[in-house]
C-alpha positions in Angstrom: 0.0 0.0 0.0 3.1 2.2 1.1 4.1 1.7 -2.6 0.7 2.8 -4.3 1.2 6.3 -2.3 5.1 6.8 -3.5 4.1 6.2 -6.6 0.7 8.4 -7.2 3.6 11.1 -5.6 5.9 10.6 -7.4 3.5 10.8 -10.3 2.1 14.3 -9.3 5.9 15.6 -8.9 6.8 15.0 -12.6 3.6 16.1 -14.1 4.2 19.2 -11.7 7.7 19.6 -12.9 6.9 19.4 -16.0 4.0 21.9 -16.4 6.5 24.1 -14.8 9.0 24.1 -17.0 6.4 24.2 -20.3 4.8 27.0 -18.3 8.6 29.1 -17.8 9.5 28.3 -21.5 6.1 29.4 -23.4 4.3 31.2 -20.9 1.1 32.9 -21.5 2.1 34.0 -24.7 1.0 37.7 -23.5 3.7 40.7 -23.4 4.2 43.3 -21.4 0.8 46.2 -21.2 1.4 48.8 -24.3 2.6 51.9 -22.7 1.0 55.3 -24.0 1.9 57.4 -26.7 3.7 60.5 -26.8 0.2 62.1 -28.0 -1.8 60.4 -24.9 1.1 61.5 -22.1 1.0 64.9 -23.7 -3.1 65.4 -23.0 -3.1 63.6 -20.0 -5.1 60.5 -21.5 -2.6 57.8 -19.6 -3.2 59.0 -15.8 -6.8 58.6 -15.8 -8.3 57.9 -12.7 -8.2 54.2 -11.6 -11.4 51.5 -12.5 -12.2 50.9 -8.8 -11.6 52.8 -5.4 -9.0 52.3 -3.1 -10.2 49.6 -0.1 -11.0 51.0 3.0 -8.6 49.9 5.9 -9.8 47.5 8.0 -12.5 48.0 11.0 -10.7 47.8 14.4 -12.8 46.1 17.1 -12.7 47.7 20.2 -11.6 44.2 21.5 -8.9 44.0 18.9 -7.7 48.0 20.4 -7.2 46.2 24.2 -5.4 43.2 22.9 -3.0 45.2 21.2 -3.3 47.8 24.3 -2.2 45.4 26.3 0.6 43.6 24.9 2.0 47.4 24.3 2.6 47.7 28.0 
């Protein structure tokens, strides 16, 4: 049984390897984003303002503000 498991492991590992090193070699096939013209950086067209806000930071609990209280001391 001991041998099954080595095996189906040792299985996974090459497959793994494998797809790693297809994956590093070809890639995606995508390049690098386009980077804007002289005629957009001149009106200002490439620092538009971004698709979604920025995330709010996180809530503190008032729980979470006497842990950290306390381990300040």
């Amino acid at each position: 049984m001991r041998r099954v498991g080595n095996t189906a492991i040792a299985a996974v590992t090459v497959v793994a390897l494998c797809s790693g090193a297809w994956l590093l070699s070809h890639g995606d096939g995508s390049g690098p984003p386009p980077q804007p013209s002289a005629a957009e950086a001149r009106t200002g067209q490439a620092l538009r303002a971004p698709a979604a806000p920025a995330l709010a930071p996180p809530h503190r609990t008032a729980s979470a503000s006497r842990r950290s209280a306390s381990t300040r001391r």
